[in-house]
Structure formats: C-alpha cells, structure tokens
N, C-alpha and C positions, 0 to 999 in steps of 0.2 A: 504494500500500500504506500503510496506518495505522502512525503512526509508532509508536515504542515496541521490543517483543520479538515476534517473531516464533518462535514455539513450534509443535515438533512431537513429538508421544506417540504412543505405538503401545500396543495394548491385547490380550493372547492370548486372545482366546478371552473377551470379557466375560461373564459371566453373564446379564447382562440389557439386552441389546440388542436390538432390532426388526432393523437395519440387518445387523449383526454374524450375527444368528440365518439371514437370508435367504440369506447368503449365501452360506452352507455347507452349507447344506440346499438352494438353488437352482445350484450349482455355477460364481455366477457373483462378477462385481462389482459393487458397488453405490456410484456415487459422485456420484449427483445427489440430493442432500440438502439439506434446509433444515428450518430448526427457528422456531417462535412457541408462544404462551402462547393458548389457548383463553380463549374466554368466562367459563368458570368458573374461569380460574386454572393447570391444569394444562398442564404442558407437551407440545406439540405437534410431531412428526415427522414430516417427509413426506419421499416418497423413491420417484424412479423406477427402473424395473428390468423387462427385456426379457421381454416378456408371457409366452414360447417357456419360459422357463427355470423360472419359476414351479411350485413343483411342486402337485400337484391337491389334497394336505390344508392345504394353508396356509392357516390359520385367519381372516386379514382379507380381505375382498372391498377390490375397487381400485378407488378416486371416479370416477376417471376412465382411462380408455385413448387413450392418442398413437399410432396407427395399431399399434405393434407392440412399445410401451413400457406397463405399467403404470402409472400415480402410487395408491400406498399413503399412508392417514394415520391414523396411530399414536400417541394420546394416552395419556401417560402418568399413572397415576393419584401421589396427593400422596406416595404413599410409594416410588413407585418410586423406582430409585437406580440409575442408568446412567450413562455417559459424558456425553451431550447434556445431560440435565438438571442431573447434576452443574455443567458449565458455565453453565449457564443460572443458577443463582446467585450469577455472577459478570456484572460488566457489562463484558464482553470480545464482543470479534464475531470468529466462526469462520471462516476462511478456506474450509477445506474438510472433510468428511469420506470415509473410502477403506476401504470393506470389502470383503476378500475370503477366502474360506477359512476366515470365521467369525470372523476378524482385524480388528481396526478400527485406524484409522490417523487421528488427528484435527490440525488444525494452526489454531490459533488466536492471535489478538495478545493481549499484556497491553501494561499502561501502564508499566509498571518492575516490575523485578527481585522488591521484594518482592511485587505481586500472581505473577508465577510461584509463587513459592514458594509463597503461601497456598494457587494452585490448586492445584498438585501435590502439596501435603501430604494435601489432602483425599483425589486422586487414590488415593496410595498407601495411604489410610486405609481406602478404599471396595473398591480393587480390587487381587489379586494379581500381582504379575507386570509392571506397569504400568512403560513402559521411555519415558524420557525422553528421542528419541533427537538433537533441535536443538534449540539456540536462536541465533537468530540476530536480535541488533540492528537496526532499520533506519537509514537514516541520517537525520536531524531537520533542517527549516528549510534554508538555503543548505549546508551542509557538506557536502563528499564523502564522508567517512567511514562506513564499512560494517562497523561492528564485529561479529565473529563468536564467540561463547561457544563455546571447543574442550570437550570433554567425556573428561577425562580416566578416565573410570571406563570409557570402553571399552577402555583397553590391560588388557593382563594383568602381573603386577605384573612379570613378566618383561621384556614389553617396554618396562613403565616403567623400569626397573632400568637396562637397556643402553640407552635415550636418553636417561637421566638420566647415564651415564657417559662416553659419546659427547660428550655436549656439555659436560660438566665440562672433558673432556681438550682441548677444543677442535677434533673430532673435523671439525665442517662448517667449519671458517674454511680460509683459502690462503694458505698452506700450512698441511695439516693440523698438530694438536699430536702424533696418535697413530693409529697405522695399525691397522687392526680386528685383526690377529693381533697388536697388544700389548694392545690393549683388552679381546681376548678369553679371553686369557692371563689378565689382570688377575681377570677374572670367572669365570675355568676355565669356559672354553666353549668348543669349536670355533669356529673363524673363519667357516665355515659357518653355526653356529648364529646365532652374534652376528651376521652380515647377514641372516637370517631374522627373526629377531625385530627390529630395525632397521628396514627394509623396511616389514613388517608395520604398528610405531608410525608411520612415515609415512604410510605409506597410508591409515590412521583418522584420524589429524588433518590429511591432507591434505582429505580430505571433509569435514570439519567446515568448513573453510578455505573450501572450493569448494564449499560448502552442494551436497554430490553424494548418490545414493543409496546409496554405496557402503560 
C-alpha cells in the first residue's frame, strides 16, 4: 500500500455518476472500476458489471463482454463534475471504487494531510451530502507505526459529552475514579442511559481504531 493517508468517502446518491447511476437502476454492485485520460484529454471510466443485471434502456452499448460480465466505457466530457474526475485533478491513485444502490463508496491515498483537505474541500464544494467516513495513516519506511485518524464528528454531542466525562473522572483506569451511577447523577441521566451512550462512543471509535465497517 502507498504510503501516506489512506482515505475513504462515501457519496449518496451522486448526481453525476456513470458507476453510481448503474447501479441503482441495475439492482446490482459495481466495483471493478478503473479510471485514465482519453486521447483528447477527457477523463475516462471503465467498469464491469454482470451482463444479466443490465437493464435493456441503458443508454451505453458495452466494448467488450467477459462470458457473463459487461466492460462499459464512459468518457466524460470537460465539464462534467463527478466523483472520479473530481479526483482525477488530483495526482492521488484510487484504491478502489464501491457502488451500490446508487451509492458510491471511493477510497483513495493522498500524500499528507493537507492534500486531504484540499481534496475534500472540493469534494464538499461539488457534492451534497458527501460523508468523510476514514482516514487512516499508513505506516512509512522501517517503523511499525499505524496511525489511525478517529473521526470525532460521528458521536452525537451526547455521546461526546459522557466520554468526555467518563474519562475526566477517570472512569477507564483500576481502580475506577467514578462509578456510572455517580457519573450519571452528575449529568442527570439514568445509569442506563449513560452506559448506552458510552457503549455507543466506543463502539464508533472502536472502528475507526480497527479501521472496521462498522
């Protein structure tokens, strides 16, 4: 794997996607993808997808057919504005691309932190909705190191609140500082509540942790 940041976005519903579009309209998945620059500059999609699912007004005829696969290619003219070509103005190499339900799912390297940002700024500039859901560090050169970027915008400000008070009181160390029915007290909430939302905050930056789908 290319060293650097290792970035994954999820995209609902793009407006202008070839890949995106097929796949909601063919009821399937589409995740053998690849992307290059045509002859004349404009950016080029290709992308196979099971011949069966295809449905019969789909507008591109297919270059080629692999016994029971399609391969579709899909250039996009200078002003289109998609996910793929978006990146494509970027000199980052895609890992993979994952559509299904109309959804696209893209996960690509940058070289440091601020090309993330630059991409995703754009990202957000172009597209609604547009949900940044990893990043994850690789590790460089000899070191073991596997740094993981937790993503704190997926708790809810709740469950930010009670792991932000948990760990204040010293809630995870042994012996604890504060038992969840003074903590929950503290924050008038059932003891109930406060290991629900607890819970919860774990389990979101547990996955980020464990780079998991969860």
């Amino acid at each position: 794997m290319p060293a650097g940041i290792r970035v994954t976005v999820s995209f609902p519903r793009p407006p202008v996607c070839p890949i995106a579009d097929l796949s909601e309209r063919a009821g399937t998945t589409v995740e053998d993808v690849s992307t290059s620059v045509s002859v004349d500059g404009d950016p080029v999609t290709e992308f196979l997808v099971d011949a069966d699912a295809v449905p019969d007004d789909y507008e591109h005829d297919p270059v080629f057919t692999y016994t029971d696969r399609h391969l579709y290619r899909v250039c996009h003219g200078a002003e289109t504005t998609c996910p793929c070509t978006t990146l494509g103005e970027y000199d980052t190499p895609v890992d993979r691309f994952h559509a299904a339900g109309g959804d696209l799912q893209v996960v690509f390297h940058a070289r440091e932190f601020d090309d993330v940002q630059a991409i995703v700024g754009e990202f957000r500039s172009r597209f609604d909705d547009v949900d940044i859901e990893r990043l994850v560090r690789a590790p460089t050169g000899t070191s073991a190191r596997d740094t993981v970027f937790v993503d704190r915008g997926r708790l809810t400000d709740r469950q930010l609140e009670v792991l932000e008070t948990a760990f204040d009181a010293d809630y995870f160390e042994r012996p604890r500082g504060a038992t969840a029915q003074e903590l929950a007290a503290d924050l008038g909430i059932a003891p109930s509540t406060f290991t629900e939302h607890l819970l919860a905050a774990q389990r979101k930056l547990l996955g980020d942790a464990l780079d998991t789908d969860d």
